[in-house]
N, CA, C and O of each residue as an XYZ file, in Angstrom:
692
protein
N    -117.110     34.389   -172.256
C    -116.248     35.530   -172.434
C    -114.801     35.040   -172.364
O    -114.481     34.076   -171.669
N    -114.109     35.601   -172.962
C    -112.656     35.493   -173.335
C    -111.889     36.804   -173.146
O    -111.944     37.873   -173.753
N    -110.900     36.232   -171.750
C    -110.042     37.812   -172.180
C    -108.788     38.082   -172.739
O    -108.070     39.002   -172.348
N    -108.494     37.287   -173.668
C    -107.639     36.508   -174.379
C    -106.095     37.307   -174.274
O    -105.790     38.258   -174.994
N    -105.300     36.774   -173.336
C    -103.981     37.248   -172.774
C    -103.182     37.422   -173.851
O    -102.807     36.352   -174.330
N    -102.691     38.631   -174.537
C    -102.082     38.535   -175.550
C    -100.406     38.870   -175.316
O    -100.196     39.436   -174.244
N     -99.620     38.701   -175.856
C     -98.114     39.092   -176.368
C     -98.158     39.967   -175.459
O     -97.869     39.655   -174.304
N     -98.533     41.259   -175.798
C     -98.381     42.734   -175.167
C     -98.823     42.889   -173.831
O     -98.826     44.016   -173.334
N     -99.294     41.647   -173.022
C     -99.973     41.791   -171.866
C     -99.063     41.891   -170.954
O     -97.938     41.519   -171.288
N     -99.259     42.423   -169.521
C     -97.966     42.535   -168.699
C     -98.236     41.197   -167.736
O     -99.154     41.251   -166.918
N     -97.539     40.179   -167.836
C     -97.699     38.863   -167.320
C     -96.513     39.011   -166.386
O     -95.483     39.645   -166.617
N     -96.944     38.050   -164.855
C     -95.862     37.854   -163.960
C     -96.321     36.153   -163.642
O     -97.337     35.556   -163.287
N     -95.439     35.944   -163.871
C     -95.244     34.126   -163.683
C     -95.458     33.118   -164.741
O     -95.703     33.635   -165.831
N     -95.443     32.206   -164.736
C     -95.539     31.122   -165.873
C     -96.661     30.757   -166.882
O     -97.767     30.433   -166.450
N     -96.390     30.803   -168.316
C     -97.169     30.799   -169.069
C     -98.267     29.350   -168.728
O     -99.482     29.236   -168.886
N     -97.429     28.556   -168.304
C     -98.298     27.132   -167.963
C     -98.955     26.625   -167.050
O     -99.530     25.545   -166.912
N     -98.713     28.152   -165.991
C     -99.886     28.037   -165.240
C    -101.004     27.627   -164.905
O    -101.798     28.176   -165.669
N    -101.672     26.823   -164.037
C    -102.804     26.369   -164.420
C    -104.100     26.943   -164.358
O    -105.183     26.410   -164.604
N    -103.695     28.772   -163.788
C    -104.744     29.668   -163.354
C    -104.323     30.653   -163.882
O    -103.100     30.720   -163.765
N    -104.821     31.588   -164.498
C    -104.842     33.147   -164.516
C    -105.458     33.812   -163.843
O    -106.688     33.868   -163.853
N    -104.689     34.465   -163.108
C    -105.457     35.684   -162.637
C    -105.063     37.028   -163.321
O    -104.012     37.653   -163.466
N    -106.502     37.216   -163.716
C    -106.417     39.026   -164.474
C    -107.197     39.913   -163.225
O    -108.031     39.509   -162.414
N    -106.579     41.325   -163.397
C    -106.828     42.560   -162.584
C    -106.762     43.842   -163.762
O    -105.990     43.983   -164.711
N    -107.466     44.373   -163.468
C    -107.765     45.793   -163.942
C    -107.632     46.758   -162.830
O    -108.534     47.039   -162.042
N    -106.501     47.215   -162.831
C    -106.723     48.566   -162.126
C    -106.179     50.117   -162.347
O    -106.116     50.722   -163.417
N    -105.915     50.448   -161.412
C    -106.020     51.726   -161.220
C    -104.767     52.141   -160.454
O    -104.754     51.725   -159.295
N    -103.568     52.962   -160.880
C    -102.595     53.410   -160.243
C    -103.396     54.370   -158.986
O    -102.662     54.409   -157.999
N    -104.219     54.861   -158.851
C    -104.166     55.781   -158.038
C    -105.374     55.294   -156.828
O    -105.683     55.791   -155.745
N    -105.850     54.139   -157.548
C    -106.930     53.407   -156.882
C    -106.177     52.912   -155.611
O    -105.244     52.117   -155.726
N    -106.742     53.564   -153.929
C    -106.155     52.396   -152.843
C    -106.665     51.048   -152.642
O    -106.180     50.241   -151.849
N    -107.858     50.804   -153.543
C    -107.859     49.397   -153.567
C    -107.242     47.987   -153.872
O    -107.126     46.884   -153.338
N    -106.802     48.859   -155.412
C    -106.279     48.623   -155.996
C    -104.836     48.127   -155.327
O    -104.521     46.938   -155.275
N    -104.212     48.943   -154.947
C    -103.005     49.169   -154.216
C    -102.868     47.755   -152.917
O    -102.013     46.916   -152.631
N    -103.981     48.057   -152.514
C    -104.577     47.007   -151.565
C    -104.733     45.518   -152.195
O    -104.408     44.522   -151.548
N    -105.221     45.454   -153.417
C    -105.115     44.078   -153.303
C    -103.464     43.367   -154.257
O    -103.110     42.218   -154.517
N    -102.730     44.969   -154.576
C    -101.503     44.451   -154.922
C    -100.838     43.671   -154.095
O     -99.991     42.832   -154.404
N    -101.334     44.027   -152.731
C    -100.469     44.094   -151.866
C    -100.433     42.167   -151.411
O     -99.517     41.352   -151.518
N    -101.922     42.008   -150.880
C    -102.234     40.500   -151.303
C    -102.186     39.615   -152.294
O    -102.279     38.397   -152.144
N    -101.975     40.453   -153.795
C    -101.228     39.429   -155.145
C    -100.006     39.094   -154.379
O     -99.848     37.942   -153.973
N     -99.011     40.146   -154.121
C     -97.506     39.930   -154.035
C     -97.429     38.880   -152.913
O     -96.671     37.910   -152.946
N     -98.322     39.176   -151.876
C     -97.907     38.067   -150.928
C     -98.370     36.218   -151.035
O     -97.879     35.275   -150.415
N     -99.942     36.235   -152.497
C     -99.885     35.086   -152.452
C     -99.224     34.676   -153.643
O     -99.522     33.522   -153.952
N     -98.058     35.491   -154.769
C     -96.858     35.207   -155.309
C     -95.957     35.101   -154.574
O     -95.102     34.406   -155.122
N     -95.679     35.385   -153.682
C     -94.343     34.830   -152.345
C     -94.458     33.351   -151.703
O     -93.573     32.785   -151.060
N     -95.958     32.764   -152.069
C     -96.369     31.431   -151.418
C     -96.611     30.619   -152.167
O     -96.174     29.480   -151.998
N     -97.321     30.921   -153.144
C     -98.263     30.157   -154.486
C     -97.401     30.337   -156.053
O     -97.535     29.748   -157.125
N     -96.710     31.162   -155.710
C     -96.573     31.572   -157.173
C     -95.985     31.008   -158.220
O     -95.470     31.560   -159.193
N     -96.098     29.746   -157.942
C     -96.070     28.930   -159.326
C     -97.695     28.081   -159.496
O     -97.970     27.170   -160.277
N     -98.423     28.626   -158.665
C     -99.900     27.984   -158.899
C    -100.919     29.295   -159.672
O    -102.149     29.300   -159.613
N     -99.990     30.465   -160.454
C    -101.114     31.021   -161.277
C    -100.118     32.150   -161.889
O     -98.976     32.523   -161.621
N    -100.823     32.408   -162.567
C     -99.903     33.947   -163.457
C    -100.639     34.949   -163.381
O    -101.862     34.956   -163.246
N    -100.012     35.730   -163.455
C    -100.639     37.199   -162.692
C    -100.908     38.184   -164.046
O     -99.780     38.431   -164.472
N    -101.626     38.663   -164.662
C    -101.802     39.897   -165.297
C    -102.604     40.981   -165.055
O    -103.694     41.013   -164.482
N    -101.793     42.106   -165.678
C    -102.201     43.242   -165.277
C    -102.563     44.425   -165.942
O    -101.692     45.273   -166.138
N    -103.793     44.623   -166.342
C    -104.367     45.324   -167.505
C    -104.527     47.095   -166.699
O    -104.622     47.078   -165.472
N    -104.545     48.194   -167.242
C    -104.951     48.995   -166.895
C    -106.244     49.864   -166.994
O    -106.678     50.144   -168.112
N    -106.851     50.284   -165.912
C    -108.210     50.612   -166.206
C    -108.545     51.960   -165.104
O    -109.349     51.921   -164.172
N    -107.770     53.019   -165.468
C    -107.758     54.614   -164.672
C    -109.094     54.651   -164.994
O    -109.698     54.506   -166.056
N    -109.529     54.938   -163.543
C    -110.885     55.552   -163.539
C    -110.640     57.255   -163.398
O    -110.559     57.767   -162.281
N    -110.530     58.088   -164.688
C    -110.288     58.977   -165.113
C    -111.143     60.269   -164.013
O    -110.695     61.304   -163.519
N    -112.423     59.678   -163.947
C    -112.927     61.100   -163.615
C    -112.777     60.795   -161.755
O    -113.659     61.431   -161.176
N    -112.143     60.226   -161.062
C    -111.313     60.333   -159.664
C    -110.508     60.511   -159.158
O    -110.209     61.002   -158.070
N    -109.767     59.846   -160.450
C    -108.164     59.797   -160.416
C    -107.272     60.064   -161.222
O    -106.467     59.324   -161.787
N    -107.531     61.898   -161.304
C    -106.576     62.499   -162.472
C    -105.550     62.184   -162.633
O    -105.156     62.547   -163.742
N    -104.442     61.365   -161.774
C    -103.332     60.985   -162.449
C    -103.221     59.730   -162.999
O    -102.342     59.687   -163.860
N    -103.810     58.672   -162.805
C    -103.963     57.268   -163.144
C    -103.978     56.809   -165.113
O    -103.884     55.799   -165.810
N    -104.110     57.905   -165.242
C    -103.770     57.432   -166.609
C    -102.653     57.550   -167.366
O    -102.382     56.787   -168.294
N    -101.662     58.923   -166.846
C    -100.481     59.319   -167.496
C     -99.463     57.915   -166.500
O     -98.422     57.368   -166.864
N    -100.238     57.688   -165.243
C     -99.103     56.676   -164.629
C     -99.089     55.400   -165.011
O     -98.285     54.636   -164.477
N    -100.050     54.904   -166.083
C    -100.462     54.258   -166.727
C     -99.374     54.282   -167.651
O     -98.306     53.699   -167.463
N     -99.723     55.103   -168.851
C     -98.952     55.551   -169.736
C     -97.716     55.242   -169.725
O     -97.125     54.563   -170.565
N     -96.979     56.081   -168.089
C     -95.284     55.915   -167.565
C     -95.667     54.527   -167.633
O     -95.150     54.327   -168.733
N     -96.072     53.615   -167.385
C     -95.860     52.264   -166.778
C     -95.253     51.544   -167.978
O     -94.188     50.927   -167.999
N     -96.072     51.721   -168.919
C     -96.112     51.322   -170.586
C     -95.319     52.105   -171.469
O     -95.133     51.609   -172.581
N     -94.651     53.558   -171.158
C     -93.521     53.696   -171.742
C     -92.252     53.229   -170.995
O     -91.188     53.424   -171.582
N     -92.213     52.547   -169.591
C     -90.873     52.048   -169.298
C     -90.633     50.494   -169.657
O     -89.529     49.973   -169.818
N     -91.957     49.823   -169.754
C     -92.234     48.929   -170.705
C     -91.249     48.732   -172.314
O     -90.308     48.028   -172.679
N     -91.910     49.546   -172.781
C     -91.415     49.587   -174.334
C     -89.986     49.995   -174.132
O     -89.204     49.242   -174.714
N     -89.328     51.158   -173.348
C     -88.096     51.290   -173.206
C     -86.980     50.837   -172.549
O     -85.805     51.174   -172.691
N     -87.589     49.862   -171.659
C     -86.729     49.124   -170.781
C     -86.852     47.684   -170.657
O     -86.006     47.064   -170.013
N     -88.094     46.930   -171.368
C     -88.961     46.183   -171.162
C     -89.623     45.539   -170.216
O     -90.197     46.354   -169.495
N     -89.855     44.124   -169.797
C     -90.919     43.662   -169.128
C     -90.506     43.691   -167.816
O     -91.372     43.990   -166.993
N     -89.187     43.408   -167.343
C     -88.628     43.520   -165.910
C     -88.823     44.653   -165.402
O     -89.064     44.813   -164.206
N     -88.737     45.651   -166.316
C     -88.472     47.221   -166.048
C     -90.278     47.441   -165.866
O     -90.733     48.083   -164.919
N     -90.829     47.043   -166.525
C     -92.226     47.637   -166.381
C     -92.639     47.158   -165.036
O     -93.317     48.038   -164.506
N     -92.443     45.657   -163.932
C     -92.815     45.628   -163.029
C     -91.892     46.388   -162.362
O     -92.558     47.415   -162.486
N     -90.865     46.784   -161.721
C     -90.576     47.621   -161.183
C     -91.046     48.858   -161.230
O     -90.695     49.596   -160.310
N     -91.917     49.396   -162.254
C     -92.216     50.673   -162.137
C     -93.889     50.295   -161.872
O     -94.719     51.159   -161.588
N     -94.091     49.355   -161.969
C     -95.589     49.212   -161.417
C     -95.512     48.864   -160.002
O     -96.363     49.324   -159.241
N     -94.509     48.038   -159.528
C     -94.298     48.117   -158.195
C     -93.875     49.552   -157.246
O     -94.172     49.643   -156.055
N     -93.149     50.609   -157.996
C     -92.823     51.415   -157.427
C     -94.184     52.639   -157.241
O     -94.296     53.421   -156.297
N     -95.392     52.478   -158.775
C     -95.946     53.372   -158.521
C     -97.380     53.474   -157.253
O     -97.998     54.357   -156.659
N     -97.369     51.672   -157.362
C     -98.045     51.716   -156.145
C     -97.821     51.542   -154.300
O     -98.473     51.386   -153.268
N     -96.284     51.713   -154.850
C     -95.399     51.998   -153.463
C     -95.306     53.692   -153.309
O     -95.236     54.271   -152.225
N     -95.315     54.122   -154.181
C     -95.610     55.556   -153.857
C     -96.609     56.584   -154.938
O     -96.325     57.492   -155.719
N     -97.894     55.920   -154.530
C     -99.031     56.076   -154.724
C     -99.491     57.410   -155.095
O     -99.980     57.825   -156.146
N     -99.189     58.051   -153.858
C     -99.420     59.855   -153.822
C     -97.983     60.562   -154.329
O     -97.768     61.773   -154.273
N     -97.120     59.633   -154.795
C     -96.304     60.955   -155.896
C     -96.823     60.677   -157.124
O     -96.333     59.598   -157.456
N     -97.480     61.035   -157.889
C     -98.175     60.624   -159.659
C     -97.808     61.776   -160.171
O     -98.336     61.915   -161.274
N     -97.070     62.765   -159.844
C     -96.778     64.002   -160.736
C     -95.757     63.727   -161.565
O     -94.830     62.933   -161.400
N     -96.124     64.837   -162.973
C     -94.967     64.138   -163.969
C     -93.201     63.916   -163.579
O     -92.431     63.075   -164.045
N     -92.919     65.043   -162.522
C     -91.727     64.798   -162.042
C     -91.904     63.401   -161.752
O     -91.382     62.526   -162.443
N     -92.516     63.203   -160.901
C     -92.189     61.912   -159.725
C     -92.256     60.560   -160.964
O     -91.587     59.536   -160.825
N     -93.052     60.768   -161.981
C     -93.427     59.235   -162.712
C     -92.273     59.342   -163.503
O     -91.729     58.314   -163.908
N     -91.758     60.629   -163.820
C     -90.058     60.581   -164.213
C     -89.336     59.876   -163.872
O     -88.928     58.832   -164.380
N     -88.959     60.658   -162.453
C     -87.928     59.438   -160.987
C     -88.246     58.534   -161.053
O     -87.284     57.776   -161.181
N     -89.691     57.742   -161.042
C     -89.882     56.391   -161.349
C     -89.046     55.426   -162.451
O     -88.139     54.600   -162.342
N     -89.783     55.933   -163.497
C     -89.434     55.340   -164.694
C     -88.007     55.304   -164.746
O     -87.491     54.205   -164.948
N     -87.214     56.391   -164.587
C     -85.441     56.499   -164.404
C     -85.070     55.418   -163.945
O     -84.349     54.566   -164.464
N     -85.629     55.439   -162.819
C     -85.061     54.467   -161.291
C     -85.588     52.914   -161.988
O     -85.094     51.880   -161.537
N     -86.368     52.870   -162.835
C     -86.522     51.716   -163.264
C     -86.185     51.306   -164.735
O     -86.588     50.419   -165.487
N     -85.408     52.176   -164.818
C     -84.403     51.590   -166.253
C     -84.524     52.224   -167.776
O     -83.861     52.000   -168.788
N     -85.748     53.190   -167.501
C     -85.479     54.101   -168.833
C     -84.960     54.593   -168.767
O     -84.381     54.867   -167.715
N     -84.725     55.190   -170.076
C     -83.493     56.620   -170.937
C     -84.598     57.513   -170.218
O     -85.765     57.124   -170.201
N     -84.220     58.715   -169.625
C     -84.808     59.721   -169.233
C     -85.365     60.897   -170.378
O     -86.206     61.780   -170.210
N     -84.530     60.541   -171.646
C     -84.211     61.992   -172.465
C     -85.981     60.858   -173.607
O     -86.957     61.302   -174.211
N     -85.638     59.837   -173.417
C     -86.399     59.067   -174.155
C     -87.855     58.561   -173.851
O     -88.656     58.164   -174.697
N     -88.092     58.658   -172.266
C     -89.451     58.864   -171.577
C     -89.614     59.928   -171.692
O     -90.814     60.082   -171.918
N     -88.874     61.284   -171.671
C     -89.840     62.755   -171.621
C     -90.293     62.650   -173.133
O     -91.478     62.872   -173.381
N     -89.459     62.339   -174.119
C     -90.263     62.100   -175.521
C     -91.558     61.321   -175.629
O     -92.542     61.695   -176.267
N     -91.468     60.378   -175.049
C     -92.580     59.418   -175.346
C     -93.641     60.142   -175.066
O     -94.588     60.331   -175.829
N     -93.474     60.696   -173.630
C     -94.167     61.012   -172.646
C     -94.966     62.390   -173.566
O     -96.114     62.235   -173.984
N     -94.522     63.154   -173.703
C     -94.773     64.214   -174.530
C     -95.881     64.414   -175.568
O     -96.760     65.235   -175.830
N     -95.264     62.920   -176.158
C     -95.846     62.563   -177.589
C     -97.449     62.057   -177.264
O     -98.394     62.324   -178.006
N     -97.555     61.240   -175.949
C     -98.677     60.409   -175.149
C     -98.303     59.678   -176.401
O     -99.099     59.765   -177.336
N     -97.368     59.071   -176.542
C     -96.887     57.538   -177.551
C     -97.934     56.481   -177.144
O     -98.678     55.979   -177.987
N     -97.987     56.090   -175.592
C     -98.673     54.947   -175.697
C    -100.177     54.998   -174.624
O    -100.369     54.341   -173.600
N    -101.108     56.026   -175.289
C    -101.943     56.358   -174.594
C    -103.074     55.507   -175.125
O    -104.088     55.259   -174.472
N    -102.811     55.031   -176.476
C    -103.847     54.188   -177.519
C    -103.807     52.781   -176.750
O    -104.829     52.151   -176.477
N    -102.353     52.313   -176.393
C    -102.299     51.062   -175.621
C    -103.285     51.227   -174.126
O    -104.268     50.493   -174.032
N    -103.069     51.903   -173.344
C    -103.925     52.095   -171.666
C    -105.296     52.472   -172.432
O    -106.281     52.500   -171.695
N    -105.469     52.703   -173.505
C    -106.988     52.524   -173.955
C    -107.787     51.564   -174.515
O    -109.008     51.438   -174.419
N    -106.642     50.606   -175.368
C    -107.157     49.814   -175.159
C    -107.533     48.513   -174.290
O    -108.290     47.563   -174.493
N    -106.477     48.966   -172.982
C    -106.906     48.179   -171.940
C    -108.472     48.309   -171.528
O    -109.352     47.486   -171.277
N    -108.400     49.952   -171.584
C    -109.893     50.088   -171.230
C    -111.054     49.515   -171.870
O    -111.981     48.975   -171.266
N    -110.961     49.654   -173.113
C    -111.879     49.107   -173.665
C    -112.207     47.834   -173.858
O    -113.272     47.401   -174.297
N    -111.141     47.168   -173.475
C    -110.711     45.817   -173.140
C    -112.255     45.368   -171.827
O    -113.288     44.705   -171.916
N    -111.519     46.265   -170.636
C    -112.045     45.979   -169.658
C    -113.839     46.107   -169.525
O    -114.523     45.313   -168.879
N    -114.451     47.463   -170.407
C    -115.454     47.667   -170.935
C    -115.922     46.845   -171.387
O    -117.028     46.718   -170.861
N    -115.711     45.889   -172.350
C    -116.232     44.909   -172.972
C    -116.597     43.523   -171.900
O    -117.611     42.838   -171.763
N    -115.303     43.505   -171.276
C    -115.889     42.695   -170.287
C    -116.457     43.399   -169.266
O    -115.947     43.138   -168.176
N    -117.286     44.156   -169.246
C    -118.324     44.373   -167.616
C    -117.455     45.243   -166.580
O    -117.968     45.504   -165.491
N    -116.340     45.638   -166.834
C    -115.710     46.615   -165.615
C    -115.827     47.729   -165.452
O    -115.049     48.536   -165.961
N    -116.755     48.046   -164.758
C    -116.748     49.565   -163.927
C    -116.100     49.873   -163.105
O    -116.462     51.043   -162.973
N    -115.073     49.654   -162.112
C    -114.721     49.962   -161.443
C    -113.186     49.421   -160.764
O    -112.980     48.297   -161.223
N    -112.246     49.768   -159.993
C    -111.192     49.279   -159.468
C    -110.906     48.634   -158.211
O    -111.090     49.455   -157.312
N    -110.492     47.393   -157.712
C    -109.440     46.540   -158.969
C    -111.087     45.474   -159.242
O    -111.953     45.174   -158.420
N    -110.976     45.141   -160.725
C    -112.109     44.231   -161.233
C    -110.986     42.909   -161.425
O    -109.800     43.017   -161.737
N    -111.677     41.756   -161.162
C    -110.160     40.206   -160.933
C    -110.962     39.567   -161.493
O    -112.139     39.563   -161.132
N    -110.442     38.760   -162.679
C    -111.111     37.534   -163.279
C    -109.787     36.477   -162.937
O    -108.580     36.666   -162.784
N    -110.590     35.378   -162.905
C    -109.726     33.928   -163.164
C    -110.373     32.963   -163.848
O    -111.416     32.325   -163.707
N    -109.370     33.026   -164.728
C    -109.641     31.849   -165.831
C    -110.971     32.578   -166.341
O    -112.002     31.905   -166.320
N    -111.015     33.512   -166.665
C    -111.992     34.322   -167.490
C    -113.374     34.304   -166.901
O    -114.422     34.536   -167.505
N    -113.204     33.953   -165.464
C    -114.761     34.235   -164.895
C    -114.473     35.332   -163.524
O    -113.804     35.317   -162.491
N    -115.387     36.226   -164.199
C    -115.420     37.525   -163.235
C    -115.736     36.901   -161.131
O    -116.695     36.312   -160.631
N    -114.687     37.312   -160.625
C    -114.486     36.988   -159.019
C    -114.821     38.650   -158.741
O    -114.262     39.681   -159.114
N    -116.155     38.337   -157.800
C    -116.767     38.985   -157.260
C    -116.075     38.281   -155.475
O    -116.881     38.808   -154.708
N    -115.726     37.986   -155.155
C    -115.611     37.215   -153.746
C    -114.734     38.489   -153.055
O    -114.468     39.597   -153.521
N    -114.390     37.867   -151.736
C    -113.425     38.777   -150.864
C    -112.135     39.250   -151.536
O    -112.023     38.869   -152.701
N    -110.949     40.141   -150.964
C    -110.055     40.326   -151.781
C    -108.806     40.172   -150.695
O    -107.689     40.672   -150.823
N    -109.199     39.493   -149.783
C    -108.085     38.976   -148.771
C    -107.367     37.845   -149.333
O    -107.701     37.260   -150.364
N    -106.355     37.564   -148.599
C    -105.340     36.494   -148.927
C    -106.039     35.294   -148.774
O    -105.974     34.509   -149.719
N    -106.707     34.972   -147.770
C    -107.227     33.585   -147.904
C    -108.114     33.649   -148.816
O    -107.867     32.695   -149.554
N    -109.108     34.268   -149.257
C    -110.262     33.894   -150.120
C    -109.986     33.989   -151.166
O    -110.791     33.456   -151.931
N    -108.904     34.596   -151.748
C    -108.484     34.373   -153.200
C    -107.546     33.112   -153.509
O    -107.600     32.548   -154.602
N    -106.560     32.643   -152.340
C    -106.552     31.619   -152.431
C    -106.709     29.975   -152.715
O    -106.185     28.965   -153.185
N    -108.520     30.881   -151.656
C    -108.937     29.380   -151.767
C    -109.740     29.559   -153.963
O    -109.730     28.731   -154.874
N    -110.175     30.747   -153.917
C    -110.765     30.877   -154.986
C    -110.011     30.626   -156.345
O    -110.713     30.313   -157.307
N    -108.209     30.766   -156.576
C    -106.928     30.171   -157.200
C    -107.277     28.569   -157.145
O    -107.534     28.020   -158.216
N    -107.293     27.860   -156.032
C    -107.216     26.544   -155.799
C    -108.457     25.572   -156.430
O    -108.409     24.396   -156.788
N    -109.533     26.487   -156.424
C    -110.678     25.997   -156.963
C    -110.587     25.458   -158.504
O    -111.395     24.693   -159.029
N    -109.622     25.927   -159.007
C    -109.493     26.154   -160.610
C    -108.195     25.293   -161.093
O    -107.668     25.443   -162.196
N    -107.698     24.237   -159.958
C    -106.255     24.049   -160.082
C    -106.677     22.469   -160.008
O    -105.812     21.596   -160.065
């Protein structure tokens, strides 16, 4: 299997990495949230030993907002671009339980879109075809559920603590 990192993918760290790590998740997922929390800290230590991507995969029928915050994530993306999109992915899983369209507004603002130009997008669901085809993305490879982590294109079933992904990064290096 191949999950072949393309152009449009939301990548954090170096293309020459000698590891990828891919995640599928879920804005509204606390697991999810949870193992952001252990990416960021083994990018504060490691993070020139892998590149981080981040596909989206709202598990729709739990987490009624996870897909429009999706959506926001990927219209501050296109309108602000790639710096702007982690800040608003960092912010939405810093404040998890605001996902209402106000709040993914304030987000997206606070992270560098035109406001008059996200309520358009937003409106339009401009980029709802993109967070779908993450999904289907993720479908194809075997994901049911949130956060699903491959490295180097082999599905990690292991712990989701800091050391065991670690050591599971290092294995591949």
């Amino acid at each position: 299997m191949s999950l072949n990192i393309g152009n449009d993918d939301h990548v954090r760290g170096s293309v020459t990495a000698p590891v990828t790590v891919l995640v599928y998740g879920d804005y509204e997922c606390p697991y999810t949230r949870a193992l952001e929390l252990v990416i960021g800290q083994l990018r504060r230590r490691d993070g020139d030993s892998f590149r981080y991507v981040y596909r989206y995969f709202p598990l729709r029928e739990i987490h009624p907002h996870a897909e429009m915050a999706a959506e926001a994530a990927e219209a501050v993306s296109a309108l602000a671009g790639p710096d702007a999109f982690w800040r608003m992915h960092d912010a939405l899983f810093a404040d998890q339980y605001d996902l209402e369209p106000q709040d993914l507004e304030r987000q997206a603002t606070a992270a560098g879109a035109d406001g008059r130009a996200y309520r358009k997008a937003m409106a339009a669901r401009q980029f709802a075809a993109r967070v779908e085809r993450d999904v289907q993305s993720g479908t194809a490879n075997g994901v049911e559920g949130t956060p699903s982590i491959f490295i180097n294109d082999e599905r990690y079933h292991g712990r989701r603590d800091e050391g065991s992904l670690r050591e599971a990064i290092a294995s591949y290096t």
